[in-house]
N, C-alpha and C positions, 0 to 999 in steps of 0.2 A: 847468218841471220835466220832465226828461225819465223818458220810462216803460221804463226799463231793466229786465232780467228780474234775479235775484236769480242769481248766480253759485255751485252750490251747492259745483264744484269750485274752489279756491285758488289752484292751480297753474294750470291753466290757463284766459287771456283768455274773457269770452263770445264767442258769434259772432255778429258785425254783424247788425244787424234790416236789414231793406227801407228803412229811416228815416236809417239810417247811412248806405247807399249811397247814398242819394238828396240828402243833405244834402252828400256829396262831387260831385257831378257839379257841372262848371260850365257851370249851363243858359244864364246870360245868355252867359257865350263861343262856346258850341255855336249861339245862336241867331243874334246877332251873325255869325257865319261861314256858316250856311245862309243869312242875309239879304245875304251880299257875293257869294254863288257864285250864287246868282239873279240878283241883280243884274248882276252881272259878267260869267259863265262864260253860262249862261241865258237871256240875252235876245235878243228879236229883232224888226226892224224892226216899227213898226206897220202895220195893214195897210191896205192900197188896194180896200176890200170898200165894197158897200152896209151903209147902217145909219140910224139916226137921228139926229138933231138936236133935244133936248129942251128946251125952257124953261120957263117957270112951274113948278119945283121945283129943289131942291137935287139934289145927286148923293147927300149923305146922306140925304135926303129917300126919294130911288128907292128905295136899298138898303135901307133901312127897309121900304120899301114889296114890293119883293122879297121880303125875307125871310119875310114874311105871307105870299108868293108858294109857299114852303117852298122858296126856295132859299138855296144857304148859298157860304162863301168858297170859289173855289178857288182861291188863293194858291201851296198846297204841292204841287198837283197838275198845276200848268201853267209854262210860259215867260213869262215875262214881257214881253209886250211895252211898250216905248217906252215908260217912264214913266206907265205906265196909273194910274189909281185906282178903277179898277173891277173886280173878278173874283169874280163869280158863276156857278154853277150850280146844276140840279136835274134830277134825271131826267125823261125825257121818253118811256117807251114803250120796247116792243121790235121789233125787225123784223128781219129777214134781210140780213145783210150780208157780201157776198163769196163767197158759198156757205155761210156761217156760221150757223142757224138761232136767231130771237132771241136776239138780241146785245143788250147794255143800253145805251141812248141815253142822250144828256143835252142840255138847251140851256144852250149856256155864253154868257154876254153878258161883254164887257168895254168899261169906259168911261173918258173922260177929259175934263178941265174941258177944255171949249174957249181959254179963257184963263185961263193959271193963276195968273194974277196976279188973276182974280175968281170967288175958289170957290164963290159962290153963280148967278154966271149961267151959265147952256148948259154943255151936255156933250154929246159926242160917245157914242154906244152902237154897237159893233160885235157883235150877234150872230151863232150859225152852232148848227144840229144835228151833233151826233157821237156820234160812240165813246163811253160813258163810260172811260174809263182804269183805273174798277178794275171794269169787267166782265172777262167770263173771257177776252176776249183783247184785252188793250190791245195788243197789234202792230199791232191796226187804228186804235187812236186814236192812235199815235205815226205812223204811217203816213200817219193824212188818210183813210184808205177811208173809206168813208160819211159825209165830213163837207159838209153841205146851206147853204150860206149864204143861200140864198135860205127855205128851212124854220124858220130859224133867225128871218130878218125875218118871217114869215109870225106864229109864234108869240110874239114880243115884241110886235110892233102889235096883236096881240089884245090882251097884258097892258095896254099904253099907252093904250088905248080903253076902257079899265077906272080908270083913276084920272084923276080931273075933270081935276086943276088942272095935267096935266102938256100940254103944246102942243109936239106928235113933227111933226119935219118929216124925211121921208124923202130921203136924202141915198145918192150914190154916190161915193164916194171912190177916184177910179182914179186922180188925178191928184198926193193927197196934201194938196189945198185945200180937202175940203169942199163940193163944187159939186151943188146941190141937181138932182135928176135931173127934176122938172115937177110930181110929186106935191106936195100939202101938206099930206098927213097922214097916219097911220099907218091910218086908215079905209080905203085905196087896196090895204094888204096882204092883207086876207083875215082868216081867221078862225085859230085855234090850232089 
């Protein structure tokens, strides 16, 4: 039943609630089409960075585990790269950047099954510190100024040394393949 207001003029229609309008918009078409212009228009190679190699957990497993971490999707807030199935962030501090006086950070992690034909074994995790995007000047985070890849590793191997069951092998991917750099654990990076 809907909760229409009682019309006390005859003549003339009510005027549409919030309820009205909302019930007109086509949210599945509007999503559907930010989901093709990401995909599409949006994306870009994966990248050739240091990162992890995780096993003894799921990648749902992680993000779960993340999210206790208090970080949440960035999805609508990033590029997509290459088929990822991972994009998290959370803030991470403030610091000076560019001449910029505390600017809002964030560590953003993004991951992919290593073979995606077995979503339960290995994933790839690329972290990097940055800009957050809606600090008061994302020019710097569309830019890359103050983005840390190495700070980024620095502070996920803390996380990863923090949950038993996960076994992080630190990896450098310069070449596209994955090629494990000598380290074998995420122990090797330091602290948060």
């Amino acid at each position: 039943m809907s909760a229409r207001r009682e019309n006390p003029d005859p003549v003339r229609p009510p005027s549409p609630t919030a309820s009205d309008y909302a019930r007109a918009l086509p949210v599945r078409a509007f999503r559907r089409v930010i989901r093709w212009l990401r995909s599409n228009v949006f994306t870009i190679p994966r990248p050739a960075e240091e990162g992890y190699r995780v096993t003894g957990l799921s990648l749902d497993e992680f993000r779960t585990r993340l999210e206790r971490e208090n970080f949440e999707a960035g999805w609508l807030l990033s590029y997509e790269e290459y088929s990822e199935d991972l994009n998290m962030r959370r803030p991470s501090g403030r610091e000076d950047v560019a001449g910029v006086p505390l600017v809002q950070m964030q560590l953003h992690v993004r991951g992919w099954h290593e073979d995606d034909s077995d979503p339960e074994g290995a994933f790839i995790l690329h972290p990097h510190r940055e800009v957050s995007p809606l600090s008061r000047r994302p020019d710097l985070h569309v830019r890359g100024i103050g983005m840390s890849t190495s700070m980024g590793v620095r502070s996920l191997g803390s996380l990863l040394n923090r949950i038993p069951s996960a076994n992080p092998t630190r990896i450098h991917v310069s070449d596209g393949t994955g090629t494990e750099d000598g380290s074998d654990s995420a122990t090797a990076s330091g602290g948060d």
